[in-house]
C-alpha distance (Angstrom), angle and dihedral (degrees) to the residues before:
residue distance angle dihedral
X1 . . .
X2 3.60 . .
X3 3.76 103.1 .
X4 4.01 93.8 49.0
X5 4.44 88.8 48.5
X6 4.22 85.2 45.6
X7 3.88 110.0 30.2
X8 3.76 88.7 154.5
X9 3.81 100.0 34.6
X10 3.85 128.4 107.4
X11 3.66 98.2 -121.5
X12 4.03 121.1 -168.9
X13 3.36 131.5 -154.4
X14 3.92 132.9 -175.4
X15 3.73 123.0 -132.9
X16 3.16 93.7 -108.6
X17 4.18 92.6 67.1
X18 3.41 93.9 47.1
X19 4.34 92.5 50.2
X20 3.45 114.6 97.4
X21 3.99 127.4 173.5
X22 3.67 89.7 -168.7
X23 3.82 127.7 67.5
X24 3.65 104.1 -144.9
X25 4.01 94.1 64.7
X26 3.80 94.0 43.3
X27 3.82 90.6 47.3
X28 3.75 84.4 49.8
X29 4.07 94.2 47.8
X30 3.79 87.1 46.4
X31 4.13 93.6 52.5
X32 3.63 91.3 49.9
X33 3.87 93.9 49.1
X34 3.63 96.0 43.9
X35 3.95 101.9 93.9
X36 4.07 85.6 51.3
X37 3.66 111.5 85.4
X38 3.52 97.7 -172.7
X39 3.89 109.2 74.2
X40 3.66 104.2 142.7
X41 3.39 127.5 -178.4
X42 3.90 125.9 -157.8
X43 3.91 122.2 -144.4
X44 3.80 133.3 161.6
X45 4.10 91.9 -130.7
X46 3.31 143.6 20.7
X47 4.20 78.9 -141.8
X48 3.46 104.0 79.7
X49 3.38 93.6 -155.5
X50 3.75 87.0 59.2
X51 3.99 95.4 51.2
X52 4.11 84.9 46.5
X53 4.22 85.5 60.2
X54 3.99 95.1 38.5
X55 3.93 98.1 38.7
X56 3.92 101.0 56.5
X57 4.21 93.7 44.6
X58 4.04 89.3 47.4
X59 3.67 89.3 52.3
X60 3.87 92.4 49.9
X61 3.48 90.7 45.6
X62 4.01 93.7 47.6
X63 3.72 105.1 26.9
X64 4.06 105.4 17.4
X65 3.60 86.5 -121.1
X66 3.62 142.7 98.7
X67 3.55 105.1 -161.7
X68 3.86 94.0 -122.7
X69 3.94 128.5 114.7
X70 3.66 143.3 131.5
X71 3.40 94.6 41.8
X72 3.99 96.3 -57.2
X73 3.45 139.8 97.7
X74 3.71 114.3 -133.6
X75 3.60 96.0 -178.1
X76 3.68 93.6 54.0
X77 3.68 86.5 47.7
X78 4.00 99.7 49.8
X79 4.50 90.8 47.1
X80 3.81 93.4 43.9
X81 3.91 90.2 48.4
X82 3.37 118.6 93.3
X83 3.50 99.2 -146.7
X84 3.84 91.1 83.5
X85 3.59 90.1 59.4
X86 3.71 105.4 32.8
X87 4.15 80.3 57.4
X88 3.59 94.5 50.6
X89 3.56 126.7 96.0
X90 3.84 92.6 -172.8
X91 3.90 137.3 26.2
X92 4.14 111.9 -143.4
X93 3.84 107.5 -174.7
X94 4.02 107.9 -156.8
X95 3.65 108.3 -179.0
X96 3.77 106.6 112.9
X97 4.29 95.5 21.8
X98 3.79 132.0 98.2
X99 3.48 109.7 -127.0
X100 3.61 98.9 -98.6
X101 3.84 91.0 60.8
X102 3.63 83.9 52.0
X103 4.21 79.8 57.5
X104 3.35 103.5 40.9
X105 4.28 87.0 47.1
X106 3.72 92.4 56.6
X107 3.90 86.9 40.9
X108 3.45 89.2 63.4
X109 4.02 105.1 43.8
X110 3.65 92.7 54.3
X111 4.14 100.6 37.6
């Protein structure tokens, strides 16, 4: 696993690997993050609304893609679950913030 090879590695995750519809997996993810206190996730807005209008253009913009298909929206999906949240330790909200205040925010929630 990941967080046993990189103990003191940043390690990201999108939404999407951190979504689950079923309880046994989630309950499993949220066992084997439980002895690291600094889950943090990263949204635009503390309005999820807000993040659900910022979200899909940055991914266009970054990926050309925006993470919707076959009828669904996965993005929608992964910011009104709340596994995201209920796995986080910390809420950074980005929309507004150069990356490096991004940095310097998470610097200072888990110093």
């Amino acid at each position: 696993m990941a967080l046993k090879e990189f103990p003191d590695h940043v390690l990201s995750f999108g939404a999407g690997h951190s979504h689950f519809e079923d309880e046994k997996p989630f309950t499993q993810i949220k066992n084997a993050l439980a002895d690291y206190p600094n889950v943090i996730l990263l949204l635009p807005s503390p309005d999820v609304d807000r993040s659900l209008e910022v979200l899909p253009n940055r991914s266009l913009k970054l990926r050309g893609r925006d993470y919707s298909g076959e009828g669904r929206d996965y993005m929608e999906e992964w910011v009104r679950s709340s596994c995201n949240t209920e796995l986080a330790s910390f809420t950074v909200y980005t929309e507004g913030k150069t990356p490096e205040q991004t940095r310097d925010e998470i610097l200072k929630l888990i110093a």
